[in-house]
N, C-alpha and C positions, 0 to 999 in steps of 0.2 A: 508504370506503377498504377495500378488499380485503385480506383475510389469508391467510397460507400460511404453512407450519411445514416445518420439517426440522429431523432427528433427529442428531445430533452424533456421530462412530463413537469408537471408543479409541481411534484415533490422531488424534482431534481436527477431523477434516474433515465439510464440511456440504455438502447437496447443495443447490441452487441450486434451487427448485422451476421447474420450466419456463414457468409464467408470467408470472416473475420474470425469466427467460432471456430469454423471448419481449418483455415490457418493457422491459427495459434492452438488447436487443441481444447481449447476452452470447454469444460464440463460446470455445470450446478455447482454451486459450491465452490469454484477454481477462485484466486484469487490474482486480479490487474493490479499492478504498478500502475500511475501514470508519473513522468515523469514532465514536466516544464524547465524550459531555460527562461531563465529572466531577463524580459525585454523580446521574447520570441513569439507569436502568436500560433505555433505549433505544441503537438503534444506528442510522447516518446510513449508507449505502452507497452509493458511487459506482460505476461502469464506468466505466476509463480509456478508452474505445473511443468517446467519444463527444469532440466538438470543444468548446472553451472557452466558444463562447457559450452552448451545449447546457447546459452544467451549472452555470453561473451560476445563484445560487438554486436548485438543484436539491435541497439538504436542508432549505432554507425548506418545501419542501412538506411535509415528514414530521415537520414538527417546526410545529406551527399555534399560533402566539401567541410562538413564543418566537424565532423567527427570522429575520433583517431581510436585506435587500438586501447583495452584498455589491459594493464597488465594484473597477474596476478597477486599481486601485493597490492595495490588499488582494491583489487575484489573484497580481496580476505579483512582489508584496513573498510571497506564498504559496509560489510557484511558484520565486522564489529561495532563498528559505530551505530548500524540498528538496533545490534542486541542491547548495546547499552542502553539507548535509548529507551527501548523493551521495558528492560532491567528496570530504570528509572521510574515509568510508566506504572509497571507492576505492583511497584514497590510503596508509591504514591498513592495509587487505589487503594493496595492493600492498606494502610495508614489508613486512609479515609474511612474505610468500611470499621477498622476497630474502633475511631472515632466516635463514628455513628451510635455502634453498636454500644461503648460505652457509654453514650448520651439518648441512649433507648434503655437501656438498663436504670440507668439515675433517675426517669422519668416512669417506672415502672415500680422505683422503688418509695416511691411518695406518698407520704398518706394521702387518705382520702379527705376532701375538705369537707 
């Protein structure tokens, strides 16, 4: 297995070493998974840039003994539970901003003292 490091800045950002790039495909813009198990002091990383079957087992590999196939109902039950999440997320901002936008409006509509 091949290693590579990067250095962490103060604002928290890490630089992707270009092998790492060049192996996972990684473009501008691409977006990483990281994944943590809890209690582990490793880390799983995905590239969204690759298709479902691509990444099936693909943290099986970085992780040797401790990690099993996963099926596709797993996947599908995965991949909803983000969007819900998503969902939620979206849905939560979206309320906030009319919030807002309501209590920008009331404060718009005041006389002047």
């Amino acid at each position: 297995m091949a290693h590579f490091e990067s250095k962490m800045s103060s604002k928290g950002q890490l630089t992707v070493p270009a092998p790492v790039r060049k192996q996972l495909g990684l473009k501008t813009g691409d977006i990483v998974d990281f994944y943590i198990e809890e209690g582990e002091a490793a880390v799983g990383i995905v590239a969204r840039n690759k298709s479902i079957g691509e990444l099936a087992g693909m943290l099986d590999a970085y992780r040797p003994g401790k990690g099993r196939a996963v099926s596709i109902e797993e996947m599908d039950e995965a991949v909803g539970q983000h969007l819900g999440e998503k969902h939620d997320r979206i849905s939560r901002e979206w309320s906030e901003w009319q919030e807002f936008q309501r209590w920008r409006q009331s404060r718009n509509r005041r006389p002047a003292e």
